[in-house]
C-alpha angles and dihedrals in degrees: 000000000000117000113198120191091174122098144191115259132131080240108136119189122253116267114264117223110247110266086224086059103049104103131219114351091103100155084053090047097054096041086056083050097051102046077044090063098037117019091181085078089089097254127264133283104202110190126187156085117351104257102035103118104256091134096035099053096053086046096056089035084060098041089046086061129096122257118275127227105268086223117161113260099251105224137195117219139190126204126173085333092314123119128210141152125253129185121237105202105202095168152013122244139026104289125022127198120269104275118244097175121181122222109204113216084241086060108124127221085258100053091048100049098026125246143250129232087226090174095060084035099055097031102041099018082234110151117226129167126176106205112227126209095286095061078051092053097050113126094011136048133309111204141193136184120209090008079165085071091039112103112266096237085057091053089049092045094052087041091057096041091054098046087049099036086217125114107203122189111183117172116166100342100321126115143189129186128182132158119269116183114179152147112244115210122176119179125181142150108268082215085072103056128286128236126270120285088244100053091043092057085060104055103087096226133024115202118186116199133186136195111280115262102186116097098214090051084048091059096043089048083060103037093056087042088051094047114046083042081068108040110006090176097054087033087059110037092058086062097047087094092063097036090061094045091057095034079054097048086050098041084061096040092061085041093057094031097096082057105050111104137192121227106239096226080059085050088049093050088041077051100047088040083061103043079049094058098036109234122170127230122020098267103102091062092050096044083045098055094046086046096058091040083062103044089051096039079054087055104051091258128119093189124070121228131189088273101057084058092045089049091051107028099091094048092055104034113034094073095059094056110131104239141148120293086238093041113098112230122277111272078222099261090121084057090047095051103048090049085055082049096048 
């Protein structure tokens, strides 16, 4: 059965500013890399100031990357105890571009997962499946603005869906079960509430930004913004240099990533960084390690090194911190310190 959500309109998507071109935010910027190169790293919550460029940099990072097969979603599907396959046809040609997909706060669980038509399923044993926005995210990025807003059971949902990779609906005995691979990335203002302590520890890194305080930067800020609001396409084209050079360093990152190994004596210091600064689980270390893989796969090196830890530590650990309910999270000084100690 083949299950299409794309239609036919003259409708063409708003230009993206260049990544390249995007200025400051350079922790952000990294964290969306690195998921980028390795989505097994459990995607990126970036919390700050309003205007700082969160949606707008996974936007132009999706939009950097090269096409994806436009392959149908292979599905699973259970009906009255029988099993079959079904197709899920999420777009037309060969190659589709790389998926941003937003999720509003008002999205309902439906909507999210996808839903069954459970009256044609149980009466007429006809299989129908409408997909939802996670088998439209799949191979690309699910955002969402403000996830510290979002209901709890949602964030765990999606959390769940990213880590598996494996998107489940079940009503009244049906079920249906397709693959959905994809970055999760949250954002949100720290002044409106955090997550629970439980649902941060499992986003693999955690970027705070803040509103940019040097003039030159400022100007520049303005002068891009400025520039690509009056000619997308030349605003654009004198950055492609730069675009392709960066599409091209990721593209052999991800090629030389299976190779990239970590020396054990760097996992036991990962191991001991983590044991310093009491973290509980184990998940720190293992975040860590994909993390500096990453970073040194980013860097033409299939090898990690101490500073790959150092550059990455921060992003995957201050967030795990144990605190006060009322306590912010670390700006990552206490990292830092402990990593000059060791």
């Amino acid at each position: 059965m083949n299950t299409s959500n794309s239609t036919t309109s003259n409708w063409q998507p708003r230009p993206i500013i260049p990544f390249t071109a995007i200025v400051g935010q350079e922790e952000m910027k990294l964290a969306l890399l690195l998921n980028a190169i390795d989505p097994g790293i459990g995607g990126v919550l970036i919390m700050g100031h309003r205007g700082t460029a969160k949606s707008t940099s996974v936007r132009a990072l999706a939009a950097l990357l090269p096409p994806i097969p436009a392959k149908d979603i292979l599905a699973e599907i259970n009906v009255h105890g029988k099993h079959e396959t079904m197709h899920i046809h999420i777009a037309d040609g060969d190659f589709r571009p790389v998926p941003m997909v937003d999720l509003p706060l008002s999205a309902t669980e439906d909507r999210v997962v996808g839903t069954l038509d459970i009256e044609a399923a149980l009466s007429k044993g006809k299989k129908s499946f409408e997909p939802g926005l996670l088998a439209r995210a799949h191979g690309g990025f699910l955002y969402i603005d403000e996830v510290n807003l979002l209901e709890d059971h949602l964030v765990d949902l999606l959390l769940d869906v990213a880590v598996s990779g494996t998107n489940i609906v079940e009503r009244e005995g049906l079920s249906v079960r397709h693959p959905a691979k994809f970055v999760l990335v949250g954002s949100g203002n720290p002044e409106e509430g955090d997550l629970r302590p439980q649902l941060l520890d499992r986003f693999g890194l955690y970027t705070q930004i803040t509103t940019i305080t040097d003039v030159a930067q400022r100007i520049k800020v303005v002068m891009h913004s400025e520039g690509f609001r009056q000619d997308p396409v030349s605003f654009s084209k004198k950055w492609e240099a730069e675009q392709a050079k960066l599409r091209e360093k990721l593209v052999h990152a991800k090629a030389i990533l299976p190779e990239t190994k970590m020396p054990e004596h760097l996992l036991a210091k990962a191991v001991e960084l983590c044991l310093k600064l009491k973290i509980d689980g184990h998940r720190g270390e293992i975040v860590l390690s994909r993390a500096a893989k990453a970073y040194a796969a980013f860097d033409g090196r299939k090898t990690v090194v101490s500073d790959d830890l150092s550059a990455v530590a921060v992003m995957c650990l201050r967030h795990r911190l144990r605190r006060d309910p009322l306590e912010e999270i670390d700006t990552g000084e206490k990292i830092k310190e402990v990593l000059r100690d060791m």
